[in-house]
C-alpha positions as CSV (number, residue, x, y, z in Angstrom):
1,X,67.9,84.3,150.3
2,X,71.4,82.9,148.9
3,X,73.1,84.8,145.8
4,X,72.9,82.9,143.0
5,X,76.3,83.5,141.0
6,X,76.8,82.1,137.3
7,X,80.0,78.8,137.4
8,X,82.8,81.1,136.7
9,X,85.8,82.3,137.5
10,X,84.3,85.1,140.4
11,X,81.7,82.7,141.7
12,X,84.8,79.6,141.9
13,X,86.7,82.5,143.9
14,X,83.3,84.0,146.1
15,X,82.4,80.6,146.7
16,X,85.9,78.8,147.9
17,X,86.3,81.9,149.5
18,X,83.1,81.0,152.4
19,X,83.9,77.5,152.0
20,X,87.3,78.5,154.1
21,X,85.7,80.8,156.4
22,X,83.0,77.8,157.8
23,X,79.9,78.8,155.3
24,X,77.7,76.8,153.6
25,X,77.4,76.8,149.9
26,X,75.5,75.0,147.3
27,X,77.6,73.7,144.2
28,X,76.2,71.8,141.0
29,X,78.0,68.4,140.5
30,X,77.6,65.7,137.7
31,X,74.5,64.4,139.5
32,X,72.4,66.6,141.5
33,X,73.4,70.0,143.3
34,X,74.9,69.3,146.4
35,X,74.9,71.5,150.0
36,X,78.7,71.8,150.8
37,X,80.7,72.5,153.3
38,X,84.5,71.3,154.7
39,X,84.9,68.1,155.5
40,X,87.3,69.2,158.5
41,X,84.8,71.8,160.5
42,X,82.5,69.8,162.7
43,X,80.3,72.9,163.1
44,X,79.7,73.4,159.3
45,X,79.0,70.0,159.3
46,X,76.7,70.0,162.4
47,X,74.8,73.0,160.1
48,X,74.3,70.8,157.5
49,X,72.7,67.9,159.2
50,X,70.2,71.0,160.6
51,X,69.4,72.9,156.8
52,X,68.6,69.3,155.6
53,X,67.0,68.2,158.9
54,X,69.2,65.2,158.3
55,X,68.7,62.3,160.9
56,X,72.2,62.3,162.9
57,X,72.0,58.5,162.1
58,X,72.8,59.0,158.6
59,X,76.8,59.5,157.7
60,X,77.7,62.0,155.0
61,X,80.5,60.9,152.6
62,X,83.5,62.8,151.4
63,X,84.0,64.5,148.0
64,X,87.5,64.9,147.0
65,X,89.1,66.7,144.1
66,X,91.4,64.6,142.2
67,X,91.0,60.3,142.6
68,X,95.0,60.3,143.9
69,X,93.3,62.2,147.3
70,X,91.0,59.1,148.4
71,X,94.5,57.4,149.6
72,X,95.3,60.5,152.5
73,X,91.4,58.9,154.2
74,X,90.9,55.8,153.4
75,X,92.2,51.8,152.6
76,X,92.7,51.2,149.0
77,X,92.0,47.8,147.6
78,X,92.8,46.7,144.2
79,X,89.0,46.2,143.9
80,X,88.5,50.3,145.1
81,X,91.7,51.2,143.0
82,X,90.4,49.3,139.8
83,X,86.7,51.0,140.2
84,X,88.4,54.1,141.1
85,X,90.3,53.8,137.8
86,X,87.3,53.1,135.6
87,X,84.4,55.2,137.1
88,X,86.5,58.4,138.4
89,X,86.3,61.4,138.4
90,X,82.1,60.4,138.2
91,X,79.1,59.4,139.7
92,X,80.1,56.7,142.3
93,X,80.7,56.5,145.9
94,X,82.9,54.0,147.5
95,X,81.9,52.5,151.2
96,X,85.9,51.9,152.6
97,X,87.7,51.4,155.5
98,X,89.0,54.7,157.0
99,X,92.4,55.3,157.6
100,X,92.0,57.0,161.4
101,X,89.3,54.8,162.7
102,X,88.2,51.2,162.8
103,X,84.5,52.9,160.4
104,X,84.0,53.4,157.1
105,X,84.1,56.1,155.3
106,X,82.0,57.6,152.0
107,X,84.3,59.1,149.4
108,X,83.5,60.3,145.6
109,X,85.4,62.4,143.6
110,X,82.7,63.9,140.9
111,X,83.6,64.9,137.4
112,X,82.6,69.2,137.2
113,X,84.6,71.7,136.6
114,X,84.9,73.8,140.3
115,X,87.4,70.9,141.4
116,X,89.9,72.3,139.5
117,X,89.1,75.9,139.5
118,X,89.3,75.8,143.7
119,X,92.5,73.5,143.2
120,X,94.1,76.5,141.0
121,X,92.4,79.2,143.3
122,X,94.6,76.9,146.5
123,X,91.4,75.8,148.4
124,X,92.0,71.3,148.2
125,X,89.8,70.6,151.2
126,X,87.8,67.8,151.1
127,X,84.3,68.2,151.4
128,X,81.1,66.9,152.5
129,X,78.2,67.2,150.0
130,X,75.0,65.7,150.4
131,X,72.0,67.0,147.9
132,X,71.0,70.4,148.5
133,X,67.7,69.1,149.8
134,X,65.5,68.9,152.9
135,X,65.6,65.6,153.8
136,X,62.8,63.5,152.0
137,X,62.2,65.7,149.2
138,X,63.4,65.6,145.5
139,X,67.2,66.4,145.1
140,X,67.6,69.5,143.1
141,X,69.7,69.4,139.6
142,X,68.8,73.0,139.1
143,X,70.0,76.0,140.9
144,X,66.5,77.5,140.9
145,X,65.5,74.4,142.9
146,X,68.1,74.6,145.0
147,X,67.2,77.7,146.1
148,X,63.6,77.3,146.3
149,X,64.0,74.9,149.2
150,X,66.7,75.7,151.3
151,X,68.7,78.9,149.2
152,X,67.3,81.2,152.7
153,X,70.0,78.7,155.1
154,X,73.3,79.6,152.7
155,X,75.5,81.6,151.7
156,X,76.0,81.2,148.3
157,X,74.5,78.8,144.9
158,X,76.5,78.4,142.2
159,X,74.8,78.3,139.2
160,X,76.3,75.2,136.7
161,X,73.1,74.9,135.3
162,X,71.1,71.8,134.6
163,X,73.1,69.0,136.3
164,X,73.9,66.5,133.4
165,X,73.4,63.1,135.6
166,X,70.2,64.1,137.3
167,X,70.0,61.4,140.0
168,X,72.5,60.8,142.9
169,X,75.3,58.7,142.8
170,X,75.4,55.1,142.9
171,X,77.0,53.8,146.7
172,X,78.5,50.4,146.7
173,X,80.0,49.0,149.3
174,X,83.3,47.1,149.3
175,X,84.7,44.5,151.8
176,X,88.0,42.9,150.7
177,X,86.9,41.4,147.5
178,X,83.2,41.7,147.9
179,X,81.0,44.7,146.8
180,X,77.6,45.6,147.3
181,X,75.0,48.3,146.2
182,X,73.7,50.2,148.9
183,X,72.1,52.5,146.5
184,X,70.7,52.8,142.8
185,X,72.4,55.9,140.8
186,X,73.2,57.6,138.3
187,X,75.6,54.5,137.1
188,X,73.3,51.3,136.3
189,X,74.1,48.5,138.3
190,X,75.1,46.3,135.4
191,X,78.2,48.7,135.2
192,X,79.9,46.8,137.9
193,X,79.0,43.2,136.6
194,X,82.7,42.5,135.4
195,X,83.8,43.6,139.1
196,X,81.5,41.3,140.9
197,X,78.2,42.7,141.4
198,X,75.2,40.6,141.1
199,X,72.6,43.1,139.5
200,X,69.0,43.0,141.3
């Protein structure tokens, strides 16, 4: 079973530490704890898609550390740079076109602390970070629950303790000046209604 160590400066350090070498983690964010690993290591990323028992179908988005690193991965819109403005660092996840393919690409940057502890400790690599779940079951906002389903298949939990939003992120989807929800979060639809969303 994982060690669970307390959000402070040792667990920042343990836990960027295995991030680097290729290990999976679980970190708390402002929604839900999530299973991370780099976004540039296809084989940690393979191992996530197996703890979760993730269908391969599904894509994982991106978390970045400060809003300013969304521009290095994908196309920025004044629609994406105005939402980026308003709702980050925070619960939303923008669908945009990738820089180094003809896809799309996931990317959030999430407002907790550990994004600027591992910026100060030197460790700035994007991640991936779905929910620290087995697929189909409840996304954990405790570190206890973390643990309980998938803590024996990492490395390391750090404890934040109870995550504040409770519920994933909202997705939306942008294409040139048009944006839909692709998924109901922590951020009520009616957010977006002044940036064009028609709320269902």
């Amino acid at each position: 079973m994982a060690e669970i160590y307390p959000a402070d400066a040792h667990g920042y350090a343990k836990a960027a530490k295995l991030l680097q070498a290729g290990e999976l983690v679980i970190l708390p964010t402002d929604t839900v704890y999530g299973l991370a690993a780099r976004a540039d290591n296809p084989e940690a990323i393979a191992e996530i898609y197996r703890v979760k028992r993730r269908p391969q179908a599904k894509a994982l988005s991106v978390v970045m550390f400060a809003p300013e690193h969304a521009k290095k991965l994908v196309k920025i819109s004044p629609l994406a740079q105005a939402l980026m403005d308003r709702f980050w660092p925070g619960a939303l996840t923008l669908v945009l076109p990738a820089r180094q393919t003809g896809s799309t690409l996931a990317v959030r940057c999430p407002d907790i602390g550990w994004t600027q502890a591992f910026t100060k400790l030197g460790f700035t690599s994007p991640l991936v970070l779905p929910s620290a779940n087995t697929s189909g079951l409840p996304a954990p906002v405790t570190a206890a629950e973390a643990q309980a389903d998938i803590g024996d298949k990492v490395a390391l939990i750090l404890d934040g303790g109870p995550c504040k939003g409770g519920r994933e992120s909202t997705i939306l989807a942008l294409d040139g000046d048009h944006i839909k929800l692709l998924r109901r979060g922590a951020i009520a639809p009616e957010a977006f209604a002044e940036f064009g969303l028609e709320a269902s």
